[in-house]
C-alpha positions as CSV (number, residue, x, y, z in Angstrom):
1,X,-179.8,92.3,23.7
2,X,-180.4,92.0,27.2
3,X,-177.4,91.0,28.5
4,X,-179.0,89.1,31.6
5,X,-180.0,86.3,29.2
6,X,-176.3,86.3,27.3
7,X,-174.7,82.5,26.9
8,X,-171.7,83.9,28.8
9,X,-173.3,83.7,32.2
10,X,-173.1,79.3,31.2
11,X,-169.7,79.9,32.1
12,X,-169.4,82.7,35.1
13,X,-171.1,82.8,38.5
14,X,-172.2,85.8,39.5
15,X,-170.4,87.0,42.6
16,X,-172.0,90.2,43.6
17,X,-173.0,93.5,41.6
18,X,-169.8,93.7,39.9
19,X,-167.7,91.1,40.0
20,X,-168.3,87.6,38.5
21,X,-166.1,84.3,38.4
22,X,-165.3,82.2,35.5
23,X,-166.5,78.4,36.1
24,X,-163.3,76.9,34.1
25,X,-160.7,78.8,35.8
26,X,-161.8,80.2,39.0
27,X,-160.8,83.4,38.1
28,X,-162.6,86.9,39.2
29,X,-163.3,89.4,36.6
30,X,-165.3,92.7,36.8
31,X,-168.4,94.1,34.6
32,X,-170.6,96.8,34.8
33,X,-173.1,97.6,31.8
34,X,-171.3,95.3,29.5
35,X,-170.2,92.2,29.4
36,X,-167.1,92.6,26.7
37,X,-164.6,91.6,29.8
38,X,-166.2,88.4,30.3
39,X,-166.4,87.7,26.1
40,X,-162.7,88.8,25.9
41,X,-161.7,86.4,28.3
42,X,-163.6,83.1,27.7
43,X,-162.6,84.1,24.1
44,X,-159.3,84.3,24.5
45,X,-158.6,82.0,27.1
46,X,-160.9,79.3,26.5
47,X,-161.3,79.7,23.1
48,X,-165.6,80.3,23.6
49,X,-167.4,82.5,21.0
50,X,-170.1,84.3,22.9
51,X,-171.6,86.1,19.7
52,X,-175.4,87.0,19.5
53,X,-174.5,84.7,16.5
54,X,-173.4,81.5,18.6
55,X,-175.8,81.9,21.0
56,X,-176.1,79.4,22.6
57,X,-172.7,78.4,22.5
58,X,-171.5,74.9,23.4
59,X,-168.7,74.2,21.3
60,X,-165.3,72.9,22.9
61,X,-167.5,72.9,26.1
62,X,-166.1,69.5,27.3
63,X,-163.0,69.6,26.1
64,X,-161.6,73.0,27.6
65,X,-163.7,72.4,31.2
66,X,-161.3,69.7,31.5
67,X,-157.9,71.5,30.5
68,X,-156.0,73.6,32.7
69,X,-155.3,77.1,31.2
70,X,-151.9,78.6,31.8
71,X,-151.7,81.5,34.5
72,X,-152.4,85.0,33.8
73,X,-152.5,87.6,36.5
74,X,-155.1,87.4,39.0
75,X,-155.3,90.9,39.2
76,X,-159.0,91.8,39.0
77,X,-160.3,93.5,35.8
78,X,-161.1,96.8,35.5
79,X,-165.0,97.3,34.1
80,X,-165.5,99.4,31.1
81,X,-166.8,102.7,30.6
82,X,-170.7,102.9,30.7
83,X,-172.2,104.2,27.6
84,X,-176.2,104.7,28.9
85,X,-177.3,105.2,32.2
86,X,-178.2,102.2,33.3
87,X,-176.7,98.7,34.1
88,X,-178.5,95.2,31.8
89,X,-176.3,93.0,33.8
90,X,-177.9,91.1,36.3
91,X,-176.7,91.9,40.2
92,X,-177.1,90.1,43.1
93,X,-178.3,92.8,45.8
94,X,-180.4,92.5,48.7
95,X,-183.0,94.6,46.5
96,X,-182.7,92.1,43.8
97,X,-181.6,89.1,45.0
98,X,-184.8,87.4,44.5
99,X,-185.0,88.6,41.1
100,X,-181.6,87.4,39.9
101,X,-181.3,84.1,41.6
102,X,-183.8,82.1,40.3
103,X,-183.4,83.4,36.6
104,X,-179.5,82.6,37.1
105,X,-180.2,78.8,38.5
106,X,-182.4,78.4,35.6
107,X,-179.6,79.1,33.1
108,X,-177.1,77.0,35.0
109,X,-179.5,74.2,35.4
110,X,-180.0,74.0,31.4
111,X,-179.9,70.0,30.6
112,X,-177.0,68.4,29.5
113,X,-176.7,65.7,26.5
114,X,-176.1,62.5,27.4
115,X,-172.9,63.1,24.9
116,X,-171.8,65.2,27.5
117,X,-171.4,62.5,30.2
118,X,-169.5,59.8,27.8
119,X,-165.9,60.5,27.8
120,X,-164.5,60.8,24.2
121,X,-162.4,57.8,23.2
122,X,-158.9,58.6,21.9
123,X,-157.5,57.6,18.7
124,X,-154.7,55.1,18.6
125,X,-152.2,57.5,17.6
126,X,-153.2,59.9,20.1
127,X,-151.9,57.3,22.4
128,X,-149.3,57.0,21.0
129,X,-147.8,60.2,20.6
130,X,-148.7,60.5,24.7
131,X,-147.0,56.9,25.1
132,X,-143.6,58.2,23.3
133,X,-143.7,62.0,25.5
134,X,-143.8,60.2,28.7
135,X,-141.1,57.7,28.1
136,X,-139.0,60.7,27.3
137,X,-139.5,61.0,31.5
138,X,-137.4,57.8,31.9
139,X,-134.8,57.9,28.6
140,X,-133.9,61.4,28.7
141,X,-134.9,62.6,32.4
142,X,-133.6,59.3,34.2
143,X,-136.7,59.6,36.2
144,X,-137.6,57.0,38.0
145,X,-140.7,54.2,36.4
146,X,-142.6,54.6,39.8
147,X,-143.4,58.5,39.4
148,X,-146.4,57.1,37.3
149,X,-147.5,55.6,40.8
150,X,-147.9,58.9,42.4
151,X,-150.9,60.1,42.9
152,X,-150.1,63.8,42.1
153,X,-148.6,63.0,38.9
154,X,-151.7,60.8,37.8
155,X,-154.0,64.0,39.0
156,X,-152.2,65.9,36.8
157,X,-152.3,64.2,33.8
158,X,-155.9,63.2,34.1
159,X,-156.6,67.3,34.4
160,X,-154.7,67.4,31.2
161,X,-156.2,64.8,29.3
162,X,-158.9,62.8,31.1
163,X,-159.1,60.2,28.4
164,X,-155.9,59.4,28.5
165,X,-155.0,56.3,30.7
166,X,-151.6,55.3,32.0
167,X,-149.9,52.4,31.7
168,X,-149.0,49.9,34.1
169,X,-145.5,50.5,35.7
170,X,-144.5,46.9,34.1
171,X,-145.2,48.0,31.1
172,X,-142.5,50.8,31.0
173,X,-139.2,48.8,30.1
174,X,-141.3,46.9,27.3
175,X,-142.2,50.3,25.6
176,X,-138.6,51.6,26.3
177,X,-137.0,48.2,24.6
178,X,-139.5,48.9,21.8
179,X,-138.7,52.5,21.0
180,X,-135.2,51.2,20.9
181,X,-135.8,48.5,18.4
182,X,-137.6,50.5,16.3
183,X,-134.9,53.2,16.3
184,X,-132.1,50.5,16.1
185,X,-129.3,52.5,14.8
186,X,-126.4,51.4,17.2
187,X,-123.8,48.8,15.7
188,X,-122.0,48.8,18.6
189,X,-122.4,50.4,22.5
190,X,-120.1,50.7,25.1
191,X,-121.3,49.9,29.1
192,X,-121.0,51.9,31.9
193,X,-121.8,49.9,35.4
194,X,-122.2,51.1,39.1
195,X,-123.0,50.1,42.8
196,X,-124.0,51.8,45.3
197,X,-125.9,52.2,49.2
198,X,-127.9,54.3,49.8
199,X,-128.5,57.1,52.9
200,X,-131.4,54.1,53.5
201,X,-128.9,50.8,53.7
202,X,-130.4,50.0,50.4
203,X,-127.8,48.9,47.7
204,X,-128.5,49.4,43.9
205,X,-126.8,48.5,40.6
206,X,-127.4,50.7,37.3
207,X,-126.2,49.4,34.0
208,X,-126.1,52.5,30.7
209,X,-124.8,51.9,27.4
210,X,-123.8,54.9,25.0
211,X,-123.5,54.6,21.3
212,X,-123.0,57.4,18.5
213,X,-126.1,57.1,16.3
214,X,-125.9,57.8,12.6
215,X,-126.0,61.8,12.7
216,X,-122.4,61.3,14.9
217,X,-124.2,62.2,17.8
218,X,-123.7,60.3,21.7
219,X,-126.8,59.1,22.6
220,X,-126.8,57.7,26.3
221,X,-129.7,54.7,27.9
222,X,-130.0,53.9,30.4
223,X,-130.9,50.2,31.2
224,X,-131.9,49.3,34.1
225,X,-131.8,50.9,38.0
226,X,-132.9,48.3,40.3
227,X,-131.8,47.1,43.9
228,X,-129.4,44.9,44.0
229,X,-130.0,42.9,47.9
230,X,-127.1,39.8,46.9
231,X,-124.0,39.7,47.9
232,X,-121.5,42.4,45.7
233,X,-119.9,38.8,44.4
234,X,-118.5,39.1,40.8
235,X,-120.4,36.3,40.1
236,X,-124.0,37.4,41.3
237,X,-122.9,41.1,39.1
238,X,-121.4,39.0,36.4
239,X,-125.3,37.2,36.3
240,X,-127.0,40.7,36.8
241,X,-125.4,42.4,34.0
242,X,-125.7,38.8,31.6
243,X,-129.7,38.9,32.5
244,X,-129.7,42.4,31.9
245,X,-128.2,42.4,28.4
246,X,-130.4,39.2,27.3
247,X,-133.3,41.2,28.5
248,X,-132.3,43.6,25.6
249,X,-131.0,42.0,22.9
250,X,-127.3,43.7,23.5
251,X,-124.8,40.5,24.2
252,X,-122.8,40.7,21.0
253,X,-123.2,44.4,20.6
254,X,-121.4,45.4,23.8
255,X,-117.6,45.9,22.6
256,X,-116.2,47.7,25.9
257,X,-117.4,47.9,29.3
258,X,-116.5,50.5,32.0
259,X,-116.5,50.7,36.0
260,X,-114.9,51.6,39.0
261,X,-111.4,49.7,39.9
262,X,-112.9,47.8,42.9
263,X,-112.4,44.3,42.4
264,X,-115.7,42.3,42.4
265,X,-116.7,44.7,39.6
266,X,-113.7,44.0,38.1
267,X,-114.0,40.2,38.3
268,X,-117.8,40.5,37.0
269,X,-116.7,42.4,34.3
270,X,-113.5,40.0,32.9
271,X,-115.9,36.8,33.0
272,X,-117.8,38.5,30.1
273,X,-114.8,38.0,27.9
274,X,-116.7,34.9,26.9
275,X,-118.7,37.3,25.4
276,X,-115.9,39.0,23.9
277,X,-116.7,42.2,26.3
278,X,-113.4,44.1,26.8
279,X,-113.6,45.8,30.3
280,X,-111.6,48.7,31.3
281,X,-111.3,50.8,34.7
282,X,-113.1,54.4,35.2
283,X,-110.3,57.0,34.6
284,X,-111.8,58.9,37.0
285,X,-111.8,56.8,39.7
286,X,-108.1,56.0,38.8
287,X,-107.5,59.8,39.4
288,X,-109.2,59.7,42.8
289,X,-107.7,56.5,44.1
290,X,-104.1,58.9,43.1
291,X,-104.8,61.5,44.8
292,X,-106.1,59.5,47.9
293,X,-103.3,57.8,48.4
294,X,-101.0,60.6,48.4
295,X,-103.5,62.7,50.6
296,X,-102.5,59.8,53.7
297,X,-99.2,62.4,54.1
298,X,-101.3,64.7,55.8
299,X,-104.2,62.8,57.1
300,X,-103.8,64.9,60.7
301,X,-104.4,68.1,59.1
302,X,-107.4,66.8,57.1
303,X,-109.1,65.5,60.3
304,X,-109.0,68.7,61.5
305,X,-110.0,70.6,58.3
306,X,-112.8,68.1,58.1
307,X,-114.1,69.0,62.1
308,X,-113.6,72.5,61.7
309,X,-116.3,72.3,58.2
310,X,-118.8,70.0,60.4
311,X,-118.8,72.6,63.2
312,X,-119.8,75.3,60.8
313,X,-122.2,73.2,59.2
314,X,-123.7,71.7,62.4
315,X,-124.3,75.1,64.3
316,X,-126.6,77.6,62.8
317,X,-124.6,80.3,65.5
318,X,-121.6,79.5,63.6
319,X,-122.6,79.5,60.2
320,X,-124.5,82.8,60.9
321,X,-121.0,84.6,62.6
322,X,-119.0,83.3,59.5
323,X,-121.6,84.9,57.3
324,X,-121.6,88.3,59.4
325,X,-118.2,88.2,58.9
326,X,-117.7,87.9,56.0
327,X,-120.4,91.0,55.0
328,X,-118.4,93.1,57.9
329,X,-115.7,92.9,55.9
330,X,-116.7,94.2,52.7
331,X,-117.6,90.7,50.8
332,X,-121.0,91.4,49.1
333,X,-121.9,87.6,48.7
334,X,-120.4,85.8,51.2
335,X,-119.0,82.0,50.5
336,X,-119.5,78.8,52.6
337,X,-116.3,77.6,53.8
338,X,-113.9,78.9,51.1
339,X,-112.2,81.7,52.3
340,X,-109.7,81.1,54.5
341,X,-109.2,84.7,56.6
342,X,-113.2,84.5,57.3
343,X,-113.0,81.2,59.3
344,X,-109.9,82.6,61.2
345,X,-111.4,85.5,62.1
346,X,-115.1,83.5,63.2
347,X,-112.9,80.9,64.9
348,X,-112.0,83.6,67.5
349,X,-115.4,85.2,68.2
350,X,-117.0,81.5,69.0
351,X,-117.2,80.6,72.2
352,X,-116.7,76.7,72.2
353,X,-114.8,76.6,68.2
354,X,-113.0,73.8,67.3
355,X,-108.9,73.7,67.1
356,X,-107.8,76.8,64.6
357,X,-105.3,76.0,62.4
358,X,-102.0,77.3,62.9
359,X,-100.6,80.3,60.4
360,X,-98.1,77.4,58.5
361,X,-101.2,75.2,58.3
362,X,-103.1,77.6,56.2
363,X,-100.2,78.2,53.9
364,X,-100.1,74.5,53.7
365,X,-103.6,74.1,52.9
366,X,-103.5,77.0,49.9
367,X,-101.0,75.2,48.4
368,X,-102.5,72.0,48.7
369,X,-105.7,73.4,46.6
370,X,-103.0,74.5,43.9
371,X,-101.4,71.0,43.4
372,X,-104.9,69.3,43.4
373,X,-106.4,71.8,40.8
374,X,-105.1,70.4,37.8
375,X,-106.8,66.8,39.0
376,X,-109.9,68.5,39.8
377,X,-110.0,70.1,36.2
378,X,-109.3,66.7,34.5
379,X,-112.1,65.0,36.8
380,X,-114.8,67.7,35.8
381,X,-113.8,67.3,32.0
382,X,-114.0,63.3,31.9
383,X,-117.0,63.5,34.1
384,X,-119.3,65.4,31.6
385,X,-122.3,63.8,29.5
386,X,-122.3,65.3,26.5
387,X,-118.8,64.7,24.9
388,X,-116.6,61.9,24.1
389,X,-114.0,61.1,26.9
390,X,-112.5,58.0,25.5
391,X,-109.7,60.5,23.8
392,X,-108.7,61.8,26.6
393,X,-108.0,59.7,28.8
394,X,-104.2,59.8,27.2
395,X,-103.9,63.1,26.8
396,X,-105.1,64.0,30.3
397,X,-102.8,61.1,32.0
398,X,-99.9,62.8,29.9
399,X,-100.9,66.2,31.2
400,X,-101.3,65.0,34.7
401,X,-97.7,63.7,34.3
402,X,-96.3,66.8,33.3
403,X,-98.3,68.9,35.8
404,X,-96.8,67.1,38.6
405,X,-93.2,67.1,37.5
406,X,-93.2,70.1,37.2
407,X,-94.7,70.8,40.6
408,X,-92.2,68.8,42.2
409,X,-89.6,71.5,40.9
410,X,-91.6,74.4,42.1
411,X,-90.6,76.6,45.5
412,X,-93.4,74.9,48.2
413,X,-94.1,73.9,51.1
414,X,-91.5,70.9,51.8
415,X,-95.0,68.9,53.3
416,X,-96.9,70.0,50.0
417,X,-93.2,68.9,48.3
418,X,-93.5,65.7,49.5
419,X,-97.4,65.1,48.3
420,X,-96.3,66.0,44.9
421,X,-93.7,63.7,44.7
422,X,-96.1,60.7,45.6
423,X,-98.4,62.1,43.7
424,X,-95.9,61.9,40.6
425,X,-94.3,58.3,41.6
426,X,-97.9,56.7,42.2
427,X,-98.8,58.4,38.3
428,X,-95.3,56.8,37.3
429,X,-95.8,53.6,38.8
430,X,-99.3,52.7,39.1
431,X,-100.5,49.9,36.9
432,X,-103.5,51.1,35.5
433,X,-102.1,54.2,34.5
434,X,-99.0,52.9,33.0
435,X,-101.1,50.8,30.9
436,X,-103.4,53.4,29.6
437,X,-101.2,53.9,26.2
438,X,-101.2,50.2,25.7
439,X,-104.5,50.0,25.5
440,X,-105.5,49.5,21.4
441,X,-108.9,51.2,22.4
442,X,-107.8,54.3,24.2
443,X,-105.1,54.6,21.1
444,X,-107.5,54.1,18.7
445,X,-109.9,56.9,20.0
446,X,-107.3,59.2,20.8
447,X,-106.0,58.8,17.1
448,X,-109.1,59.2,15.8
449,X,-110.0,62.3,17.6
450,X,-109.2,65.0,14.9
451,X,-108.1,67.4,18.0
452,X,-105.3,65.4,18.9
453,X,-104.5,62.6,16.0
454,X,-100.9,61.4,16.2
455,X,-100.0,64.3,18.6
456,X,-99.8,62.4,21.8
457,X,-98.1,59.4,20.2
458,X,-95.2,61.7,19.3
459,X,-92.5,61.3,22.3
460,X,-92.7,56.9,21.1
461,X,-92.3,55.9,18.2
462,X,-93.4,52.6,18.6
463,X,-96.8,53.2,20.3
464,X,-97.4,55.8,17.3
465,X,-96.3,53.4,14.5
466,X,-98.6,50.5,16.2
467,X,-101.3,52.6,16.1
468,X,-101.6,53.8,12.8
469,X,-101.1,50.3,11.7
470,X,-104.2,49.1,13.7
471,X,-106.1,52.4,11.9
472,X,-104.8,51.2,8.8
473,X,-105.8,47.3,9.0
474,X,-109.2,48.5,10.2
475,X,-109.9,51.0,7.5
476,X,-108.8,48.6,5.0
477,X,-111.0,46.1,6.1
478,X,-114.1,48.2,6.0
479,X,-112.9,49.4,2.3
480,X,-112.2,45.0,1.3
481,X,-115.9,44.2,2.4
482,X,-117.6,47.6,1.1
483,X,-115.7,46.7,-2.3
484,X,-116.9,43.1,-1.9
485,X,-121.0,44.5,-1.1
486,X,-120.7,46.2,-4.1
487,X,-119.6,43.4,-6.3
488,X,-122.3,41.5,-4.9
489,X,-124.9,43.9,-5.7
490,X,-123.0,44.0,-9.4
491,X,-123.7,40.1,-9.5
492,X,-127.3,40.7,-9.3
493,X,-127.7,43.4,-11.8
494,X,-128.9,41.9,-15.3
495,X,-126.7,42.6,-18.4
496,X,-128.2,45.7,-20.7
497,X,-130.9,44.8,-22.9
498,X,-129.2,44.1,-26.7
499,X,-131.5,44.1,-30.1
500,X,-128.8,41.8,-31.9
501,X,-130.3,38.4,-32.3
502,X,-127.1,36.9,-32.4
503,X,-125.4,38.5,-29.7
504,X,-129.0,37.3,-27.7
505,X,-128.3,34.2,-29.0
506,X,-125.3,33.9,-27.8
507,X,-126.3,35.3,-24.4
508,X,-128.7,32.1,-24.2
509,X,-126.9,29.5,-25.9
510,X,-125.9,26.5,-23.7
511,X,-125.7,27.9,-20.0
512,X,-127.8,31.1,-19.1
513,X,-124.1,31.9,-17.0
514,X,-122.5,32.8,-20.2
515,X,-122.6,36.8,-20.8
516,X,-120.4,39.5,-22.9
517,X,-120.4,40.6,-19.9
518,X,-118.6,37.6,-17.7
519,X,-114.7,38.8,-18.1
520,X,-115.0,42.6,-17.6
521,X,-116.9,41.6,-14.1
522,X,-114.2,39.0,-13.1
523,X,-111.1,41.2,-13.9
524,X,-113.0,43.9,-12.0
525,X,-113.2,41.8,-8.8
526,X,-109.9,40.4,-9.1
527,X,-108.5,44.0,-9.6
528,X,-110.0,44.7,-6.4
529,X,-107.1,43.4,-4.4
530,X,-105.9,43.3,-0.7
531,X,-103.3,45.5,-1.5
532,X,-105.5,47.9,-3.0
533,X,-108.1,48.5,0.0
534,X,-104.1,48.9,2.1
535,X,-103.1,51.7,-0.1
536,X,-106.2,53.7,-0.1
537,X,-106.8,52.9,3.4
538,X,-102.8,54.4,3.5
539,X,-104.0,57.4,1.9
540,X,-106.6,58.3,3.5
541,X,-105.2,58.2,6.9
542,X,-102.3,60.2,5.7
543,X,-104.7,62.5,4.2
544,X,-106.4,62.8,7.3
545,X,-103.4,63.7,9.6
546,X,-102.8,66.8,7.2
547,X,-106.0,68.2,8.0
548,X,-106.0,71.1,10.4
549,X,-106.3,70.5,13.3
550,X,-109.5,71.9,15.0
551,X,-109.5,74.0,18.3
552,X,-109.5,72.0,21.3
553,X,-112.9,73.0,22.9
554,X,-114.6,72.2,19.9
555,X,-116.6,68.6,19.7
556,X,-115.0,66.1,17.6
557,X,-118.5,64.2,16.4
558,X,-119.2,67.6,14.5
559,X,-116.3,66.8,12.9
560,X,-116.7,64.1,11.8
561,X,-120.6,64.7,11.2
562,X,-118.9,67.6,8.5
563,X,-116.4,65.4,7.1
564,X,-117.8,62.1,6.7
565,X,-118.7,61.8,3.4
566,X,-115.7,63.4,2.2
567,X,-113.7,60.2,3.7
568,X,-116.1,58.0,2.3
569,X,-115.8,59.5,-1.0
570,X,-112.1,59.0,-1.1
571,X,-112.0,55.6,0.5
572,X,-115.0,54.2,-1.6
């Protein structure tokens, strides 16, 4: 065949004797007396069959001129061996470029259907399947609803699917509160809430709410990012949060919300106990407000910590001594700021460096890190995304306890001495801490957590026996009204079919209530007592204290994913 008139030069350009360029993806490929590079590539890129047998070939012609192929190397292909003498391809040569040309126009120029021009409706499902992927942008990457406003982003999905057409920025929070509804699995959700001000003056509120779905896995949403340009009033968040939850359907499904400890937040958040929304402080910002406070003992030497880190970060001269340094002196990936002997030693070779710090100050300093360590740990562990913290909160206050007492009786500094010491007294003394073990929901997750159970309830008595009484009374009612679903479903099931005609006849005679069946169902509910949903409930709570107890990195939703229907088994 002569390869001048093949159907793959619909899809190159000829670019000189050699070398041609693919019309769908710009890229430059080589040929000499065959053309098997150019099949090989619309074939297997482009999915185009350029077979004497499919000549012409137009198939998938629309669809894959307006896809974008992924990258291969643009490293020009090497022509294959010539077989004959001679070369069919068509060149583009001085000698022949009169020749070539106008046969090459007239294959490019071949007339196009009119089915070509009309864009190819997409199927409703289509649609949706595209709706759901984006949205996963907003639910699961927390990107923000305007990205669909940018014009790169609305370039790049029209080269991916031209038909498809975006929604309306609007439209966004509507689809979001439909996927929700239609994957309603949450019973209950607690609230997370935070303000804040931007680099730009601008001030924003975001409101989440996380909920374990039915596999026992946490599941996190978030509701709403907006500015927030009112005054930080309780009242005005109070409304925000109110208009927020209506928005979604979530009022009497919020049992516990969370936020910092400031106290307009804090006033917002105790007016919803009309709505019977517990609030509690952030753990986290407890810790920090701890260690704050007891950081005032040595505010000096901070200040001058603190102007000593903006000088290095401020002049590139500096920075780019401390990093010489450092690499002088053996350290093969030099840090920023960390190591103490490199910013001594820099300090000296600048010519207008801040104050150093003297020899007792660095000492100081060291220890300082040390003390602050076991607060850092506990703020990384309840700051994470993906596992319960509710549970922890206890054990980590306990630990944070301990740390520090035993700090205090440690051989430091007598300046870092006196830091621990506030540290402990303000852990000792501070409301919201001391109040962390009489809160019934931090006890009840902490309990429940199969890591720790009754562990940290150990060193009282009565905080241990409270607790496992509130377990109990739970658990027992959710066995009473399980029992009482199932006698209702027993209600509506019809008495077995019975070929006596005088048993029949006495199933029908006077009331259609009266049944053979009437006093074994009555006993059976009345059997079903109080005090029988409290001693299985019993049970099974002592039955789940005996279990070992799994290691502590371990997530406890897979344990209770795994034992699940063991418990409700036993309880049921």
């Amino acid at each position: 065949m002569d390869n001048r008139y093949s159907s793959v030069w619909e899809h190159f350009t000829i670019i000189d004797g050699i070398h041609a360029k693919c019309d769908i993806c710009k890229r430059k490929y080589s040929y000499k007396s065959t053309l098997t590079n150019l099949k090989k590539h619309l074939s297997n890129k482009h999915l185009i069959n350029c077979s004497p047998a499919n000549n012409p070939v137009r198939q998938n012609q629309n669809t894959h001129h307006d896809n974008i192929d992924n990258p291969d190397d643009s490293e020009t292909h090497e022509p294959q061996p010539s077989t004959s003498g001679s070369s069919m391809a068509p060149v583009s040569s001085s000698a022949n470029s009169c020749m070539s040309r106008p046969t090459e126009v007239a294959r490019k120029r071949k007339q196009t259907s009119i089915i070509g021009y009309v864009p190819k409706k997409m199927t409703v499902d289509s649609k949706k399947k595209i709706d759901g992927a984006l949205l996963k942008l907003f639910t699961k990457d927390y990107q923000p609803f305007r990205v669909v406003e940018d014009e790169g982003f609305k370039e790049f999905v029209k080269l991916l699917n031209p038909n498809y057409i975006l929604p309306d920025n609007p439209l966004y929070p509507k689809h979001i509160y439909q996927l929700y509804t239609k994957n309603k699995e949450a019973q209950s959700v607690c609230m997370t809430t935070d303000c804040w001000t931007s680099r730009n003056n601008e001030s924003f509120m975001a409101i989440t709410i996380h909920f374990i779905d039915s596999n026992f896995s946490l599941r996190s949403v978030l509701l709403g990012c907006f500015e927030f340009n009112d005054h930080h009033t309780g009242v005005n968040l109070s409304e925000k949060i109110k208009q927020t939850l209506d928005e979604w359907n979530l009022k009497k499904k919020v049992v516990l919300a969370v936020s910092d400890n400031a106290n307009n937040i804090k006033n917002a958040l105790n007016t919803l106990n009309i709505l019977q929304i517990k609030s509690m402080g952030c753990f986290a910002h407890t810790m920090n407000l701890v260690v704050q406070s007891s950081l005032i003992l040595e505010n000096s030497l901070i200040d001058r910590v603190k102007a000593i880190v903006t000088h290095f970060r401020k002049s590139t001269v500096a920075n780019n001594k401390l990093h010489t340094y450092q690499i002088n002196n053996g350290i093969s990936q030099p840090k920023k700021l960390i190591q103490d002997d490199s910013i001594r030693g820099t300090l000296g070779l600048l010519d207008k460096a801040p104050e150093n710090l003297k020899g007792e100050e660095w000492i100081i300093l060291k220890e300082m890190c040390q003390v602050l360590k076991p607060f850092e740990e506990a703020t990384r562990v309840v700051s994470g995304e993906k596992f319960m913290k509710s549970s922890l909160v206890i054990v980590l206050s306990q630990g944070l306890a301990d740390v520090c007492s035993k700090m205090s009786k440690m051989n430091y500094n007598p300046r870092v001495l006196d830091i621990v010491n506030k540290l402990l007294c303000t852990v000792l003394e501070k409301a919201t801490w001391k109040n962390l073990e009489k809160s019934r929901t931090l006890c009840r997750s902490t309990f429940l957590d199969p890591r720790f159970k009754n562990i940290p309830f150990l060193h009282s008595t009565s905080i241990l026996e409270t607790t496992k009484e509130d377990i109990i009374e739970n658990l027992t009612a959710i066995i009473r009204n399980e029992k009482n679903q199932t006698a209702d479903r027993n209600e509506q099931i019809p008495p077995p079919d019975n070929d006596s005609e005088e048993v029949q006849d006495l199933q029908t005679f006077g009331h259609q209530s009266i049944s053979i069946w009437n006093t074994i169902d009555r006993n059976a509910v009345e059997v079903q007592t109080s005090g029988t949903s409290t001693s299985r409930a019993i049970i099974e709570v002592q039955r789940y204290l005996e279990v070992a107890i799994p290691q502590r990195n371990n997530d406890p939703l897979n344990w209770w994913r795994e034992n699940s229907a063991s418990v409700l088994k036993t309880c049921f």
